[in-house]
C-alpha positions as CSV (number, residue, x, y, z in Angstrom):
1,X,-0.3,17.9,17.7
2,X,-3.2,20.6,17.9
3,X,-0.9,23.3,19.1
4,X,0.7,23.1,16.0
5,X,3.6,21.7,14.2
6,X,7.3,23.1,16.1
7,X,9.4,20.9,14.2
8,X,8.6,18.9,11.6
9,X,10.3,16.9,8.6
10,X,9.2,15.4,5.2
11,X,11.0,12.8,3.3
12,X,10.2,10.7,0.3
13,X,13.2,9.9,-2.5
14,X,11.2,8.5,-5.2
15,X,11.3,9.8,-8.8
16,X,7.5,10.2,-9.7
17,X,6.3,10.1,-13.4
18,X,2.7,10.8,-13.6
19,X,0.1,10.1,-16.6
20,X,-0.6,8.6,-19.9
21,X,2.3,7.0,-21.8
22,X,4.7,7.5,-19.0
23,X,5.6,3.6,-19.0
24,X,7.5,5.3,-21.8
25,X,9.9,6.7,-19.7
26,X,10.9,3.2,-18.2
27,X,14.1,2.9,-20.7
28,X,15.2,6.4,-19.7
29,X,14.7,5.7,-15.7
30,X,16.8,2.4,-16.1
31,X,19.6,4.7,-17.9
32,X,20.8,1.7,-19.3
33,X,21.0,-0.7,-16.8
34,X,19.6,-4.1,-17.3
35,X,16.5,-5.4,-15.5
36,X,14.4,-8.3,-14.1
37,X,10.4,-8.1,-14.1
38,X,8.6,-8.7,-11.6
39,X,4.6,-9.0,-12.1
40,X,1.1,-11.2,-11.7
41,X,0.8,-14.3,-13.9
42,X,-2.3,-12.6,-15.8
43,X,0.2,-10.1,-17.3
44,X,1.2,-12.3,-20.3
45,X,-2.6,-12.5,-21.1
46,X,-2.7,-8.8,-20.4
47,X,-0.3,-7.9,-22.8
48,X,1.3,-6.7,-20.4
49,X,4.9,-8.7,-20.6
50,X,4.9,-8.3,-24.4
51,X,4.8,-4.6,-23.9
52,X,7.4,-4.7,-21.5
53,X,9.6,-7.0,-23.7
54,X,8.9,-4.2,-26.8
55,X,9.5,-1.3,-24.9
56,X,12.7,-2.7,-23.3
57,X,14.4,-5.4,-25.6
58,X,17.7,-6.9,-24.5
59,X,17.3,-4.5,-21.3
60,X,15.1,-7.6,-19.9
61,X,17.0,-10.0,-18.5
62,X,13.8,-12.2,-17.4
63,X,10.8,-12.5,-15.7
64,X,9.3,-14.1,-12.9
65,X,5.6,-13.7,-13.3
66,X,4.8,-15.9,-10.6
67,X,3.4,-13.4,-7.7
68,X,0.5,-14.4,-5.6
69,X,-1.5,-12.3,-3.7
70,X,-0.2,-12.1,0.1
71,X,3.6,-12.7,-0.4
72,X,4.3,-15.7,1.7
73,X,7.5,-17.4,2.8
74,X,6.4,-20.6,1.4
75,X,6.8,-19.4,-2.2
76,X,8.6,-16.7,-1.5
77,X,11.9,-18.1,-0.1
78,X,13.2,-20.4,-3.0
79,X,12.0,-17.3,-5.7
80,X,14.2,-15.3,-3.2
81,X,16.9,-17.6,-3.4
82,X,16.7,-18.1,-6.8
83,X,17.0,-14.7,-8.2
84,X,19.9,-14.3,-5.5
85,X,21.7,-16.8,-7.4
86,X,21.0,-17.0,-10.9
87,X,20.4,-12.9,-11.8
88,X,23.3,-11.4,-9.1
89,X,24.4,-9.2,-11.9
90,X,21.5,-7.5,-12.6
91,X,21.3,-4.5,-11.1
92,X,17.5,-3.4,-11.3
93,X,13.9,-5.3,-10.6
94,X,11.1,-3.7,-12.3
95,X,7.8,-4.4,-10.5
96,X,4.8,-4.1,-13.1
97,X,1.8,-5.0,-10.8
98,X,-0.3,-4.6,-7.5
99,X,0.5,-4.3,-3.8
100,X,2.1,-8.1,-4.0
101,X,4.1,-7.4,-7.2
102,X,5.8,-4.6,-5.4
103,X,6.1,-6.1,-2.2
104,X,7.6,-9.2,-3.5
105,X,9.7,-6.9,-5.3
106,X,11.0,-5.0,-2.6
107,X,12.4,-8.6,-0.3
108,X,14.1,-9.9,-3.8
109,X,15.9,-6.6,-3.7
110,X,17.3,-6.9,-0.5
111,X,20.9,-8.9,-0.7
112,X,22.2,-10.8,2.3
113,X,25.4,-11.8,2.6
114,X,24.7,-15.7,2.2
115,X,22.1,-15.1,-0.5
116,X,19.6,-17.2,2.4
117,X,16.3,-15.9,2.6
118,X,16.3,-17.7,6.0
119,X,18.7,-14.8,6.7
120,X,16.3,-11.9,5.3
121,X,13.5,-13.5,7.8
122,X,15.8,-13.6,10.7
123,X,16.4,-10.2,10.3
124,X,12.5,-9.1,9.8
125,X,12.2,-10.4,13.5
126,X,14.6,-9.2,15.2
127,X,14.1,-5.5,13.4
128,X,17.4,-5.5,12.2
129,X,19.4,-3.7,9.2
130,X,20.9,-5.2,6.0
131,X,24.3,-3.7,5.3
132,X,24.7,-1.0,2.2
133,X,26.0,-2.8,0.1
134,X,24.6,-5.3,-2.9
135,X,20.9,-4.3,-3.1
136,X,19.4,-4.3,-6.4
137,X,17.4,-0.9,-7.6
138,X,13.7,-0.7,-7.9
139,X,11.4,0.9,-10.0
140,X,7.8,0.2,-9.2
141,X,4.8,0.4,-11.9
142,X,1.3,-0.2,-10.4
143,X,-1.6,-1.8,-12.0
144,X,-3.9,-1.0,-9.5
145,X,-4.7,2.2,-7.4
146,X,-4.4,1.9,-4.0
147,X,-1.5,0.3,-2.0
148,X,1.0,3.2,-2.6
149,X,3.8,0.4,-2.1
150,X,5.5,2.5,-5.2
151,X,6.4,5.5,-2.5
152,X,7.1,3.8,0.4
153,X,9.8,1.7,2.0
154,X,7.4,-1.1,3.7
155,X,6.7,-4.6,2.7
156,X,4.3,-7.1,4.5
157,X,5.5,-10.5,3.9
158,X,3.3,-13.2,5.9
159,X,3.6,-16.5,7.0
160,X,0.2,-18.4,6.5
161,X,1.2,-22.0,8.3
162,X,2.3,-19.8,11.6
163,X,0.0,-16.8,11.5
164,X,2.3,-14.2,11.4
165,X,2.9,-10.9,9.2
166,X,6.2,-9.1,9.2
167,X,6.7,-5.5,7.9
168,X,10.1,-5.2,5.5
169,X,11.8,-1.7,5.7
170,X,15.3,-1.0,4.9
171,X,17.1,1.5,3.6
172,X,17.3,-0.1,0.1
173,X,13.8,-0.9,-0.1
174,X,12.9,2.6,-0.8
175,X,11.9,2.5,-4.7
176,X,14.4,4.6,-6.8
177,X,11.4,5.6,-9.1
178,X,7.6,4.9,-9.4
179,X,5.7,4.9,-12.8
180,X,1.9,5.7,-12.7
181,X,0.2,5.2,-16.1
182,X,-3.5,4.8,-15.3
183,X,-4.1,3.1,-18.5
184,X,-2.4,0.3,-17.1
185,X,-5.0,-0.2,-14.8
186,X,-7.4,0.2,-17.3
187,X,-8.3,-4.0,-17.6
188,X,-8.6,-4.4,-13.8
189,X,-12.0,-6.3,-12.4
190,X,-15.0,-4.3,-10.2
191,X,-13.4,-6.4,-7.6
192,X,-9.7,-5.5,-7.2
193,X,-10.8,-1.9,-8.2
194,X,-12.8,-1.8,-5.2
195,X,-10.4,-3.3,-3.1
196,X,-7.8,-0.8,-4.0
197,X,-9.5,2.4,-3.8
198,X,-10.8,1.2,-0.2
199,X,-6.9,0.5,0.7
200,X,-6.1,4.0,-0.7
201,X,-9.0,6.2,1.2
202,X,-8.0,4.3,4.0
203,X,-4.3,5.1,3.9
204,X,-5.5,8.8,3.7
205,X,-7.5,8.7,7.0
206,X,-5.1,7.1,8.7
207,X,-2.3,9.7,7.9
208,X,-4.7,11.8,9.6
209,X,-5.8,10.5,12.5
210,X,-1.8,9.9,13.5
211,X,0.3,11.1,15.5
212,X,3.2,11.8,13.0
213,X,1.4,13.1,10.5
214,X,3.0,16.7,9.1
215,X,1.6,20.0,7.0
216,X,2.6,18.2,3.6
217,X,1.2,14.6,4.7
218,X,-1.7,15.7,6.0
219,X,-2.4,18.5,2.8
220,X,-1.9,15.1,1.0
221,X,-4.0,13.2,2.6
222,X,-6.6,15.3,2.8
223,X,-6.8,15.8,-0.8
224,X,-6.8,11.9,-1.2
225,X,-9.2,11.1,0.7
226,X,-12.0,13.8,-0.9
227,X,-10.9,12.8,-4.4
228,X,-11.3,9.1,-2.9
229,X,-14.8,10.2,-2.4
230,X,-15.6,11.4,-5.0
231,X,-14.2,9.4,-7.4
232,X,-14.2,5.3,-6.3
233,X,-18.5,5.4,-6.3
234,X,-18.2,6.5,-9.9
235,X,-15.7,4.5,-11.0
236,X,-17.2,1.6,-9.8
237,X,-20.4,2.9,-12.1
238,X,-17.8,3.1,-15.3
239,X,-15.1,0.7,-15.0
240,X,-13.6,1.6,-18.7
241,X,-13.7,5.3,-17.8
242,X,-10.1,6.7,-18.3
243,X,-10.4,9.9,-17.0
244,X,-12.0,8.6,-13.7
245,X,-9.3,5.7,-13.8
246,X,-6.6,8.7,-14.2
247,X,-8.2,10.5,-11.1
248,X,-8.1,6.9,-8.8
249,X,-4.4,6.3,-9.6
250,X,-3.7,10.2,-8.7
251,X,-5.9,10.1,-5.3
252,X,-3.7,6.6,-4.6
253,X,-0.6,8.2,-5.2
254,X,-1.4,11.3,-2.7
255,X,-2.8,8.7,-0.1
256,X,0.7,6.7,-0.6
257,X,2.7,9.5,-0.1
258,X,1.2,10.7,3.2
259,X,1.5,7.6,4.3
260,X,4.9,7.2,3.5
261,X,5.8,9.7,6.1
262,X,3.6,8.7,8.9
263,X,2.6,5.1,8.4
264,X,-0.4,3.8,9.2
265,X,-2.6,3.2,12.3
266,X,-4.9,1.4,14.0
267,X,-7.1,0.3,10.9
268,X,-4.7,-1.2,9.5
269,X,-3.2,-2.7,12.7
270,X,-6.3,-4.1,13.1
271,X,-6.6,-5.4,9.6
272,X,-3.8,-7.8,9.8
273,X,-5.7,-10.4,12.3
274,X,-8.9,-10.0,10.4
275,X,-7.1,-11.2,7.1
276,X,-5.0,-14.0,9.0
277,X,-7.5,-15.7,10.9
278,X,-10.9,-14.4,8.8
279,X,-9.3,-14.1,5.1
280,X,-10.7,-11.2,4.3
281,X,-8.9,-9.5,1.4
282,X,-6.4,-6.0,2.5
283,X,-8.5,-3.6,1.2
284,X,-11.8,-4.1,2.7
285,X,-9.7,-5.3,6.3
286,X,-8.5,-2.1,6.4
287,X,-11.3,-0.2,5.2
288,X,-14.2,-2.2,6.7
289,X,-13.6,-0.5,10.3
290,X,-12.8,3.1,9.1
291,X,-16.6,4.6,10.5
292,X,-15.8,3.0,13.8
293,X,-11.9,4.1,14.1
294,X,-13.3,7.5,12.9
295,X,-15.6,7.9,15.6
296,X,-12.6,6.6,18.4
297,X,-10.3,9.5,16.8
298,X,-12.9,12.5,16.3
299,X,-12.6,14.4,19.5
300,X,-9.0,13.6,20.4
301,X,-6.9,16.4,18.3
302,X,-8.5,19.5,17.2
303,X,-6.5,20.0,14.2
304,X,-7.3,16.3,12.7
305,X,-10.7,17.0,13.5
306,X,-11.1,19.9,11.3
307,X,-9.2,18.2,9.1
308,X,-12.0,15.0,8.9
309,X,-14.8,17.0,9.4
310,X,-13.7,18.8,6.2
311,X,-13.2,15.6,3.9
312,X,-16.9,14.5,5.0
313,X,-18.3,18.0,4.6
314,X,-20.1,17.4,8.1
315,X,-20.5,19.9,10.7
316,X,-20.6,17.4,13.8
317,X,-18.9,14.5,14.3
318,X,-21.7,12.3,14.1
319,X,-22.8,13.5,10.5
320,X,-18.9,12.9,9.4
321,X,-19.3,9.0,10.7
322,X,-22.5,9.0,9.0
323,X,-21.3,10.0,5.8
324,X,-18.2,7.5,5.8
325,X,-20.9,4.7,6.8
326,X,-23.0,5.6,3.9
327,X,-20.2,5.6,1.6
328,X,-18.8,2.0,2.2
329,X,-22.1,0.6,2.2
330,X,-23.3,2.3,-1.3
331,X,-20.2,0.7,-2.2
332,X,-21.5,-2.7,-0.9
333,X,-18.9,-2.7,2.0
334,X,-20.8,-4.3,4.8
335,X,-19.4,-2.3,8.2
336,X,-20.2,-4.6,11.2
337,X,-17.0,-6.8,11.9
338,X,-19.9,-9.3,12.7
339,X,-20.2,-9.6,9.0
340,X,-16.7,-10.6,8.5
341,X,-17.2,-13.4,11.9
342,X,-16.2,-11.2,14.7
343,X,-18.8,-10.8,17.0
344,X,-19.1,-8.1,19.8
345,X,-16.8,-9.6,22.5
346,X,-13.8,-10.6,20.8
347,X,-14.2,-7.1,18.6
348,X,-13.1,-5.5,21.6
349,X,-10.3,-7.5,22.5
350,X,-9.1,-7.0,18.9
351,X,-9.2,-3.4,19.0
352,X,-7.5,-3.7,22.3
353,X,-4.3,-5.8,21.0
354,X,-4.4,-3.7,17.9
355,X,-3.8,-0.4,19.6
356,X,-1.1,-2.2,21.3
357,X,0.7,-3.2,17.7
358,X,3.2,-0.8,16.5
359,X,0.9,0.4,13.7
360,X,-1.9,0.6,16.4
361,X,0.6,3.1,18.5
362,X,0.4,5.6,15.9
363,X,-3.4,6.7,16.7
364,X,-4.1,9.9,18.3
365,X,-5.9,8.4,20.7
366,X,-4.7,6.2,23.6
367,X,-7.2,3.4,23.9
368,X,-5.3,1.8,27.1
């Protein structure tokens, strides 16, 4: 990748609307069409659903306001079935929510010919297509900054009782149009606002530090990940802050659209065991071990190093793993694994099956 980008493409199909009051657009984007929502059970106490029920009248078909965090088969698999079977005809799901919402979202989407979630599942293992037909249309509203499941095709579903995570990407699960109004995020707790921002600066490095990363994803990221910077320690100072809110949501957005193009890498590859068998929440998995995965990737490309060394306005390598340290723990992001009950040993066997994992595959550097 150093010598330089030959051939390179950039896709991303989702109709963006950016800023305040753009939820306002959601009649126009469903151009008539009638809907289902799908969202967090806080939203009625929000307001949330009321507002949705204003703005879209006898366009709302219903709402399932039932999503967990961590979409699971358990719960997930009768809700499936169940929307399969009692809303066929409706041709759009709005998801109004975080990571979960969406991702929930995006398997109730997917039609199978038997309307058997069993089927959906069968097909996440053996990496397999839906056909083109049937799929619902879905327009994704977040409440949080950070996931950027509103540009991207992917899903993670998980299976608690057997320890296993799939990844859902199809065709249809593309969203047809994402809404980002910040003041929707405006209510969200220190907690989940931390969680978020560390899921989106972590995104943005690991666009970088990949190996099919492009000029626009990586002019993306870059951006993210410094307004990331710059913006999640203040933030977390002023939570009601609706300009520094505005900023998050933008810097998540960039993040998810880098991403979207190269998918992630070993962070997050190594995230997935430490939330399985640890239960420690996405966005501080995947963000915990960014200093030490920076320090693996610096040296290994020299056109992602200027990039990082840039971000971390550091003139070595050492001073730009520094800096990143620095940053998580001001935030109160503790950056041992030992912390989070992984000691030394089995650290490195982690790291080891991670670069193995198909996410871990996509990091510039070959740790085999």
């Amino acid at each position: 990748m150093s010598k330089g980008f030959l051939v390179w493409t950039y896709h991303n199909p989702v109709h963006i609307s950016v800023g305040r009051n753009s939820l306002d657009q959601l009649p126009a984007l469903l151009a008539g069409r009638s809907c289902l929502l799908v969202t967090f059970p806080e939203a009625e106490s929000l307001g949330l659903v009321q507002r949705m029920r204003q703005l879209l009248g006898a366009q709302l078909r219903g709402v399932i306001d039932s999503i967990a965090p961590n979409p699971d088969v358990q719960w997930l698999a009768p809700l499936y079935e169940q929307v399969q079977r009692d809303h066929a005809e409706v041709p759009v799901i709005v998801a109004l929510g975080g990571g979960s919402a969406i991702d929930s979202a995006k398997a109730l989407i997917c039609h199978t010919p038997g309307g058997r979630f069993a089927d959906l599942l069968a097909l996440l293992k053996q990496g397999g297509q839906l056909g083109q037909e049937g799929h619902k249309a879905l327009i994704a509203i977040p409440t949080t900054a950070g996931t950027g499941s509103e540009v991207t095709p992917w899903a993670t579903i998980w299976d608690q009782v057997a320890g296993q995570k799939y990844s859902l990407h199809q065709s249809c699960t593309w969203p047809e149009a994402a809404v980002i109004d910040a003041e929707l995020m405006t209510s969200l707790p220190a907690g989940a606002t931390l969680a978020s921002g560390l899921d989106a600066l972590s995104h943005a490095l690991e666009s970088i530090w990949n190996v099919n990363r492009n000029p626009v994803s990586m002019a993306l990221a870059v951006q993210s990940a410094r307004r990331t910077l710059a913006t999640l320690p203040a933030l977390m100072q002023d939570l009601g802050s609706a300009q520094l809110r505005s900023e998050m949501a933008e810097a998540a957005l960039m993040a998810g659209l880098a991403f979207s193009n190269t998918k992630t890498a070993l962070a997050h590859s190594l995230s997935y065991d430490i939330t399985l068998q640890h239960g420690v929440p996405h966005g501080l998995a995947c963000s915990f071990s960014l200093p030490l995965v920076l320090e693996m990737a610096l040296g290994a490309d020299a056109a992602a190093d200027a990039a990082l060394l840039s971000i971390f306005d550091a003139s070595t390598p050492a001073a730009a793993v520094e800096r990143l340290r620095s940053v998580l723990q001001g935030l109160g992001v503790a950056t041992d694994p030992a912390h989070y009950g992984v000691q030394p040993q089995a650290w490195s066997a982690m790291v080891q099956k991670a670069a193995n994992g198909p996410r871990g595959r996509n990091f510039i550097r070959s740790l085999n």
